[in-house]
MIBAKOL-133925 format. One record per atom (N, C-alpha, C): atom name; residue number from 1; y negated, x, z negated. Coordinates in nm, 3 decimals, m for minus. Last residue first. Layout:
N
at  i  c2  c1  c3
CA  NUM  Y  X  Z
...
END
This chain:
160
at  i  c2  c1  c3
N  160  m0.081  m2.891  1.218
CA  160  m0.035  m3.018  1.193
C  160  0.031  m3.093  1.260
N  159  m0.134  m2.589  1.297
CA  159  0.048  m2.688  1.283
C  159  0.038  m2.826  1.261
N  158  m0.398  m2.570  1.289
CA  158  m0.404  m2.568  1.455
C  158  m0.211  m2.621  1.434
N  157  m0.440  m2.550  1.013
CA  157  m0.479  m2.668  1.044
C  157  m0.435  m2.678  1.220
N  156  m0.263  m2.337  0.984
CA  156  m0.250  m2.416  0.900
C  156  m0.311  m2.548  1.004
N  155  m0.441  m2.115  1.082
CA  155  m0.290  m2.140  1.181
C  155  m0.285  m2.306  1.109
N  154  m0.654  m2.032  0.881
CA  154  m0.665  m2.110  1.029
C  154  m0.559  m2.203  1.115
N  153  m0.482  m1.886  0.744
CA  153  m0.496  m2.009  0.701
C  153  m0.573  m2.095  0.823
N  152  m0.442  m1.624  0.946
CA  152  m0.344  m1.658  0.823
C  152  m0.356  m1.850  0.780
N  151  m0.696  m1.561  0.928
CA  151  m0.639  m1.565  1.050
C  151  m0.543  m1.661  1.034
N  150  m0.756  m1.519  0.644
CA  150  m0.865  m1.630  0.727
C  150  m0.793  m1.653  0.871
N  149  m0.617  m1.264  0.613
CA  149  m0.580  m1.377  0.543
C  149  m0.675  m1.505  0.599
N  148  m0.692  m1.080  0.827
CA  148  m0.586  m1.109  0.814
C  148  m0.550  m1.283  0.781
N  147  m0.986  m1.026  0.677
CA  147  m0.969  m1.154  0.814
C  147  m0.842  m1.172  0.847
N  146  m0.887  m0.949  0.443
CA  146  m0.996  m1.097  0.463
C  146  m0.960  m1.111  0.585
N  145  m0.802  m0.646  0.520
CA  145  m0.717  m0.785  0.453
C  145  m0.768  m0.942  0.458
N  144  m0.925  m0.520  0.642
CA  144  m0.872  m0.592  0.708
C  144  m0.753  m0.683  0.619
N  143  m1.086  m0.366  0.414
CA  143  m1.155  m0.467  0.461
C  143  m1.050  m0.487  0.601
N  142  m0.909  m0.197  0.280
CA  142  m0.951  m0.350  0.235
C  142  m0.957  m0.396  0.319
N  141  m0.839  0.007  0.415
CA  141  m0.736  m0.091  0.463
C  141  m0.829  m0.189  0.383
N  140  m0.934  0.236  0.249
CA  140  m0.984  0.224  0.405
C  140  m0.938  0.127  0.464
N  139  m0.859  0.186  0.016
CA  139  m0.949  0.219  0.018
C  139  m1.019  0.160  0.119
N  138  m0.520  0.229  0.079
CA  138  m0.613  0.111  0.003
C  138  m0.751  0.096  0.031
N  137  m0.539  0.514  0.126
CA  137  m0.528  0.398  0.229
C  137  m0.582  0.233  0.136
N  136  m0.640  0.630  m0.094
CA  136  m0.710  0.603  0.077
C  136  m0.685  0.542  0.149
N  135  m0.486  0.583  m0.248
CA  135  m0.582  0.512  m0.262
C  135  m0.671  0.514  m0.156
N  134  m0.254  0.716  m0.144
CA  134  m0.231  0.570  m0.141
C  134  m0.344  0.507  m0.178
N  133  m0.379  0.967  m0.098
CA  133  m0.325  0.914  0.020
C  133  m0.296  0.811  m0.003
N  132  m0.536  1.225  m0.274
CA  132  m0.489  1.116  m0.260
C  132  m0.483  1.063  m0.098
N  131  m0.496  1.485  m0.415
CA  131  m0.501  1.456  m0.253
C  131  m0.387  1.331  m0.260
N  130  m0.593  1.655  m0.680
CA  130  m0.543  1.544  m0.710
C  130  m0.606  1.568  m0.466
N  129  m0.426  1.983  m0.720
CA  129  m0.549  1.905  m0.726
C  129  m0.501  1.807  m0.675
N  128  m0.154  2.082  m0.965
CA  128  m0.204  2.057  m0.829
C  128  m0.334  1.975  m0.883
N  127  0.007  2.342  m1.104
CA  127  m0.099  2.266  m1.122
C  127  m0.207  2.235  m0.948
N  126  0.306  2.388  m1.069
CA  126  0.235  2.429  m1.067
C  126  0.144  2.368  m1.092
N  125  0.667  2.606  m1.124
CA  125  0.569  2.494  m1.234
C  125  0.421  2.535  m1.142
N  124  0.936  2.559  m0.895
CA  124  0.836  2.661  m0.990
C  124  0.737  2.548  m1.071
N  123  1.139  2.520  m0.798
CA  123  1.096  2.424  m0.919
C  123  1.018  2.516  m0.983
N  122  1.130  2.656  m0.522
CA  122  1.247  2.674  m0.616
C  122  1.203  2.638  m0.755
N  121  0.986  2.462  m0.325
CA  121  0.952  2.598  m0.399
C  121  1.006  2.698  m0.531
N  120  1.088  2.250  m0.338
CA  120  1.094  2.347  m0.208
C  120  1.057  2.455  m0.243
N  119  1.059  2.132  m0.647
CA  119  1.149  2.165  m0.540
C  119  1.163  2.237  m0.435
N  118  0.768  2.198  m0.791
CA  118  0.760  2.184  m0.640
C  118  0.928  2.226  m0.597
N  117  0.663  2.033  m1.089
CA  117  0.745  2.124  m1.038
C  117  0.781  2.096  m0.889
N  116  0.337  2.004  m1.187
CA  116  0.497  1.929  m1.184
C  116  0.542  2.047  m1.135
N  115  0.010  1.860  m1.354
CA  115  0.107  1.999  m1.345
C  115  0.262  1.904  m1.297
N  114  m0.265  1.721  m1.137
CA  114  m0.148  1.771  m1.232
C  114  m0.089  1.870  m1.240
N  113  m0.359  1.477  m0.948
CA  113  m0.354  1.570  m0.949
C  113  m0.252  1.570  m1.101
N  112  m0.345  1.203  m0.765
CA  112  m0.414  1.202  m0.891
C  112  m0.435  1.309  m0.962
N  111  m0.101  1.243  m0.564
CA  111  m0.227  1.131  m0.561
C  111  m0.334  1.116  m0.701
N  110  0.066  1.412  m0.682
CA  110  m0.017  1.459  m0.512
C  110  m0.170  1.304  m0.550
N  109  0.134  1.291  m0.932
CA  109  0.031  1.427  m0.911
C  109  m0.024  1.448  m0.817
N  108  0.305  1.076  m0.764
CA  108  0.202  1.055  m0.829
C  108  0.086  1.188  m0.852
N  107  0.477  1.214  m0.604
CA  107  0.365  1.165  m0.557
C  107  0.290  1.117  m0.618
N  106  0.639  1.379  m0.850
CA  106  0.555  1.450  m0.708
C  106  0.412  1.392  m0.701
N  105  0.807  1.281  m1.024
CA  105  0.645  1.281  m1.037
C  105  0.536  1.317  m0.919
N  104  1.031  1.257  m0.948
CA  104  1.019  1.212  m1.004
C  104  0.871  1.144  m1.048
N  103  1.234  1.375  m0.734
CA  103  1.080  1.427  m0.723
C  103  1.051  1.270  m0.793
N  102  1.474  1.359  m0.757
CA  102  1.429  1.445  m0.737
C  102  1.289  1.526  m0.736
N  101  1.494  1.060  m0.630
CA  101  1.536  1.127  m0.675
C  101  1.493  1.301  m0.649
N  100  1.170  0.907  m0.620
CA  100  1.294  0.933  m0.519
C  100  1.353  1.074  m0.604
N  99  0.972  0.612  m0.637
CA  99  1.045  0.716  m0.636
C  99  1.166  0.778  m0.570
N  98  0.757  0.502  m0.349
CA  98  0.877  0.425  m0.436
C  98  0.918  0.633  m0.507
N  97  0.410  0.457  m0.358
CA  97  0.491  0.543  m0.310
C  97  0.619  0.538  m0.419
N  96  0.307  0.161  m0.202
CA  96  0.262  0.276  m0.309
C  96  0.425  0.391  m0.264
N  95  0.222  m0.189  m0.317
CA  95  0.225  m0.120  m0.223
C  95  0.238  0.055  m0.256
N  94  0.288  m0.494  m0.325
CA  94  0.293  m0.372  m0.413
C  94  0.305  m0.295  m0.317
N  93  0.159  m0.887  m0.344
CA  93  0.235  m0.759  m0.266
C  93  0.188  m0.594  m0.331
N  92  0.265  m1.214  m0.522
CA  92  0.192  m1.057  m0.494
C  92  0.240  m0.961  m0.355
N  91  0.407  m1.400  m0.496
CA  91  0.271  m1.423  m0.548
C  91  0.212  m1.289  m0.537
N  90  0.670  m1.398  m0.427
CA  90  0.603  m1.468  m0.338
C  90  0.431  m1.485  m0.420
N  89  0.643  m1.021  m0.328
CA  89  0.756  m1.116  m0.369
C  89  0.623  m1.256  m0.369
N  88  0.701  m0.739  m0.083
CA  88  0.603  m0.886  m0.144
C  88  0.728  m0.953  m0.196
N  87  0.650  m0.406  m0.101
CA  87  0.720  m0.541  m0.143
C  87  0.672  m0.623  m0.167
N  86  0.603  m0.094  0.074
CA  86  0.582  m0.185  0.016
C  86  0.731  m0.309  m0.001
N  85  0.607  0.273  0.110
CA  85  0.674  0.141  0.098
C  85  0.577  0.041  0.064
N  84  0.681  0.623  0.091
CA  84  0.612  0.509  0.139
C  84  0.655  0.421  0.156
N  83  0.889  0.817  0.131
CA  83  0.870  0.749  0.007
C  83  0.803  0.605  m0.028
N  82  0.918  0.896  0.337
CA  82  0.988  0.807  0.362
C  82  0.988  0.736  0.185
N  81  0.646  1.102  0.315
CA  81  0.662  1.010  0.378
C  81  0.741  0.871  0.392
N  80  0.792  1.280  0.135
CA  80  0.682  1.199  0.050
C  80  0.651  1.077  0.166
N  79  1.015  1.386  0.289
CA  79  1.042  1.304  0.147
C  79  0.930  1.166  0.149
N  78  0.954  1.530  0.468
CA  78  0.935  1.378  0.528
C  78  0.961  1.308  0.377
N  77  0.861  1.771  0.398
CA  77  0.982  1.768  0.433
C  77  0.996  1.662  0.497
N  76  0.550  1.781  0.433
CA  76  0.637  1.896  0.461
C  76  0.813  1.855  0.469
N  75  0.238  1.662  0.542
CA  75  0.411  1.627  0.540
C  75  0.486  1.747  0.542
N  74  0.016  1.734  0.299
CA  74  0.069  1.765  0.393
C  74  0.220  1.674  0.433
N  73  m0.174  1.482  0.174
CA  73  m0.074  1.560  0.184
C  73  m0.051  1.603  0.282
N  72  m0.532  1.411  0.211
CA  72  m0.413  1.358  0.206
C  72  m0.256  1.448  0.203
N  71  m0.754  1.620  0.042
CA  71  m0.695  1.593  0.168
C  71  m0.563  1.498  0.090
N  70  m0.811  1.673  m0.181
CA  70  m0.893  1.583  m0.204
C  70  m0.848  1.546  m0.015
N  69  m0.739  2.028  m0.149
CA  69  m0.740  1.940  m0.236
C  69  m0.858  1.875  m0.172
N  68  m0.546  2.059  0.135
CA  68  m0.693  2.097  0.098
C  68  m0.667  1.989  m0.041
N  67  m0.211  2.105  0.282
CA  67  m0.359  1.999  0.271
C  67  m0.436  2.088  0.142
N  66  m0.011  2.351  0.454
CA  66  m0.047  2.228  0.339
C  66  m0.209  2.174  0.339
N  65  0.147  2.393  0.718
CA  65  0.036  2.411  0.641
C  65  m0.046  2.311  0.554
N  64  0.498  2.322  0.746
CA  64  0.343  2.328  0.766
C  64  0.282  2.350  0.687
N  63  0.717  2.473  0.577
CA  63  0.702  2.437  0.767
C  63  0.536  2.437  0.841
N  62  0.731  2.697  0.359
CA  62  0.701  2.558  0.397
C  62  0.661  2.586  0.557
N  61  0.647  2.986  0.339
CA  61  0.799  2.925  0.275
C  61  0.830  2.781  0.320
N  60  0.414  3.136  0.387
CA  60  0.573  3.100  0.480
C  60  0.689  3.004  0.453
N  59  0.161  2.836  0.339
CA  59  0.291  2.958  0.332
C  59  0.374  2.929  0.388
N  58  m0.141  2.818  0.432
CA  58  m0.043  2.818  0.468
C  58  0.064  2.904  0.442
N  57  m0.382  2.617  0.239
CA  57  m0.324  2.736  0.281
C  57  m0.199  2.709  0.369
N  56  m0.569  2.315  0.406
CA  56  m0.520  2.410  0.315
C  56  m0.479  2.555  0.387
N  55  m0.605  2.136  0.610
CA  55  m0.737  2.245  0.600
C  55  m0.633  2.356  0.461
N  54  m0.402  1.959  0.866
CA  54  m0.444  1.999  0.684
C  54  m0.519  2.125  0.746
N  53  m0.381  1.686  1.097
CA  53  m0.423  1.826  1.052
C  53  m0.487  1.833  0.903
N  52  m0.180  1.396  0.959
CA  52  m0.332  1.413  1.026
C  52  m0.323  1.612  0.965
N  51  0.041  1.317  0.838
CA  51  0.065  1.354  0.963
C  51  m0.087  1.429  1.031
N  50  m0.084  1.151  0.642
CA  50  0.013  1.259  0.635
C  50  0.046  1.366  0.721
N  49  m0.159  0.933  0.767
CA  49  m0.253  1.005  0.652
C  49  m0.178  1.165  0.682
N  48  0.032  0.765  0.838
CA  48  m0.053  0.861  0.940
C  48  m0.108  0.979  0.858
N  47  0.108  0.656  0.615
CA  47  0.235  0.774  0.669
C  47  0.106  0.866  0.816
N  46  m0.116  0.494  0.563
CA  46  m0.088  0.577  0.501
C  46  0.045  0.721  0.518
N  45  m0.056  0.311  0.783
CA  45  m0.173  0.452  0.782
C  45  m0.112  0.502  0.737
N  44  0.184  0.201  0.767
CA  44  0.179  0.288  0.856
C  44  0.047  0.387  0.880
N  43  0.138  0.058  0.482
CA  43  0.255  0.188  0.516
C  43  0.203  0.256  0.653
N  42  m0.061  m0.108  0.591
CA  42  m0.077  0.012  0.487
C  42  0.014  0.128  0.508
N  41  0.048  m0.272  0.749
CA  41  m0.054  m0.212  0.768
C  41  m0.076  m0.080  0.731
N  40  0.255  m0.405  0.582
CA  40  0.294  m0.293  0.692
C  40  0.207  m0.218  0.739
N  39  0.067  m0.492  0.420
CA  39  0.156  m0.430  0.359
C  39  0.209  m0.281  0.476
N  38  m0.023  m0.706  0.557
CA  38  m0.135  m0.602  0.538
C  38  m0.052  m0.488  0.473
N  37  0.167  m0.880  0.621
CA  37  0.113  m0.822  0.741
C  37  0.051  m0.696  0.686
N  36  0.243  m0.944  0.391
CA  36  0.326  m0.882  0.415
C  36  0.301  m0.827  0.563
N  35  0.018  m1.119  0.331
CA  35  0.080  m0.978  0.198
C  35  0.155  m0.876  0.300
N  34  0.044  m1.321  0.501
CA  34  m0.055  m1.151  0.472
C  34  m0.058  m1.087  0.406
N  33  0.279  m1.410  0.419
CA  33  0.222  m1.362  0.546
C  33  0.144  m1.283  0.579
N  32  0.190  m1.554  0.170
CA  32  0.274  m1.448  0.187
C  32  0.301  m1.378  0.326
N  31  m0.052  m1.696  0.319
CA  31  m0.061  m1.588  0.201
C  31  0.035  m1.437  0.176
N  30  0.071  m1.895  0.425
CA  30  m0.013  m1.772  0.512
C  30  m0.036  m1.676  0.378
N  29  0.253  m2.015  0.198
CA  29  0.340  m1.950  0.310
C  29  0.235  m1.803  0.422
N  28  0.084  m2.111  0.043
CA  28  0.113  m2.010  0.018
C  28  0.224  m1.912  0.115
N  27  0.000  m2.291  0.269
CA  27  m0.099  m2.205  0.176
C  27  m0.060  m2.108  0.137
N  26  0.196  m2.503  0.252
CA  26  0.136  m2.382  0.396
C  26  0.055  m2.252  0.384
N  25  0.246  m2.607  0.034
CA  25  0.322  m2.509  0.071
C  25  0.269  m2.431  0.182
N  24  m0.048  m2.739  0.009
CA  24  m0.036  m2.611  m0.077
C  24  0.088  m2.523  m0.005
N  23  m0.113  m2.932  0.176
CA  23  m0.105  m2.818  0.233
C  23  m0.023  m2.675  0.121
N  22  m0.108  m3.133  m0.013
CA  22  m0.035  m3.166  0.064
C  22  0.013  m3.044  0.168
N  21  m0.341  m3.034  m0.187
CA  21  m0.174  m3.042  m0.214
C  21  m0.112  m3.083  m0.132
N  20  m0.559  m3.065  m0.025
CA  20  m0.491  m2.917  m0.047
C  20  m0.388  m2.944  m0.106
N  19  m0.548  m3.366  m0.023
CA  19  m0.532  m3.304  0.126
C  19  m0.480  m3.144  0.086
N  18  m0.611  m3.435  m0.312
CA  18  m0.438  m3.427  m0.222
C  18  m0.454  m3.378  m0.092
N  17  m0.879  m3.293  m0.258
CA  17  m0.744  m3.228  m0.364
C  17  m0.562  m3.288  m0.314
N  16  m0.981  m3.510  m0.114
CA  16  m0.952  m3.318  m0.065
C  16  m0.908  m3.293  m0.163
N  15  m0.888  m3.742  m0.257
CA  15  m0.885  m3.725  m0.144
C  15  m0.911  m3.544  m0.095
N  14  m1.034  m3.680  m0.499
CA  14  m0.925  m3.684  m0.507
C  14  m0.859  m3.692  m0.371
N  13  m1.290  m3.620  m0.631
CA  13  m1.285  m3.560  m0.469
C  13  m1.108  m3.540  m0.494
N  12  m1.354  m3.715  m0.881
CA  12  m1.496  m3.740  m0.785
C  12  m1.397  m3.720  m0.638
N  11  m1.136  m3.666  m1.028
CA  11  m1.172  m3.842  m0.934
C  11  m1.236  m3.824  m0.878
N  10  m0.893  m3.408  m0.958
CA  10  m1.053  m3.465  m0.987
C  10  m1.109  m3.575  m0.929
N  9  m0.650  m3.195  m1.001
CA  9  m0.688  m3.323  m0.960
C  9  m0.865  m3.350  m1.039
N  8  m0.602  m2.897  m0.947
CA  8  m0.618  m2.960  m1.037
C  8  m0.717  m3.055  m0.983
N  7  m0.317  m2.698  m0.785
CA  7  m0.444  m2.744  m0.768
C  7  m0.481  m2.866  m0.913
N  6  m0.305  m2.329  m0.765
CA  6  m0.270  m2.446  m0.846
C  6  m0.397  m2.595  m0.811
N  5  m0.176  m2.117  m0.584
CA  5  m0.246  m2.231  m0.559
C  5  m0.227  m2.305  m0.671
N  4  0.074  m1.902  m0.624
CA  4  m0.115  m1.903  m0.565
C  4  m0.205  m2.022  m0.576
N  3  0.236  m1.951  m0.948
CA  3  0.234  m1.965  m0.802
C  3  0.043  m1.890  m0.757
N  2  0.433  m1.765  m1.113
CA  2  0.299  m1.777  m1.099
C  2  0.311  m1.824  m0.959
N  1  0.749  m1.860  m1.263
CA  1  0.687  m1.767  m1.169
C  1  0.549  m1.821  m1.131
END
């Protein structure tokens, strides 16, 4: 399994190379810490995303009024919502929308556009515009991943 840290020894500066091996487990411990801070991060925009007023049409057949292409989804049943997820395992974190029976392709087409079939809409066939919501949140979530992870490795030297 890939670790985060490899460190590779060097005579000039063998003294701060065993000082980062001596830290490496702490290292990767704030790491996985902010995988898994920025993770929850994500899920909970990205379920905001959802929830935010749509500019689309509105049919009777659905509760709310659907999203605008290049809008984030509407929430219409909570599916695509409770689809939302992440997972850190100890060298990465994955973030995105898990499948779910039934809607096999949904959220990928909602996030990239396409042809699928709309369940609530008795599996009619349709061609959607792409209303992304996991690359917006990605998108709009970078930049609190750096200071997460700088928050993250600070702790390190304030445990010794």
């Amino acid at each position: 399994m890939a670790k985060y840290v490899t460190i590779l020894p060097n005579p000039n500066n063998k003294k701060v190379f065993a000082d980062l091996d001596a830290r490496k487990g702490k290292i990767e411990k704030a790491l996985k810490t902010t995988f898994t801070k920025t993770g929850r991060y994500n899920k909970n925009y990205a379920k905001k995303l959802l929830e935010l007023p749509k500019f689309g049409n509105k049919y009777q057949i659905l509760p709310n009024r659907s999203s605008a292409p290049g809008e984030a989804p509407a929430n219409q049943s909570g599916s695509l919502s409770r689809s939302i997820d992440f997972s850190v395992t100890k060298n990465r974190m994955e973030f995105g929308d898990k499948p779910r029976a039934g809607f096999h392709n949904v959220s990928h087409v909602l996030e990239f556009g396409g042809d699928t079939t709309i369940p609530m809409l008795g599996n009619i066939e349709v061609k959607i515009e792409a209303r992304p919501h996991i690359s917006k949140t990605a998108e709009d979530c970078d930049e609190k991943v750096m200071p997460l992870m700088v928050a993250e490795l600070k702790k390190i030297d304030k445990k010794k």
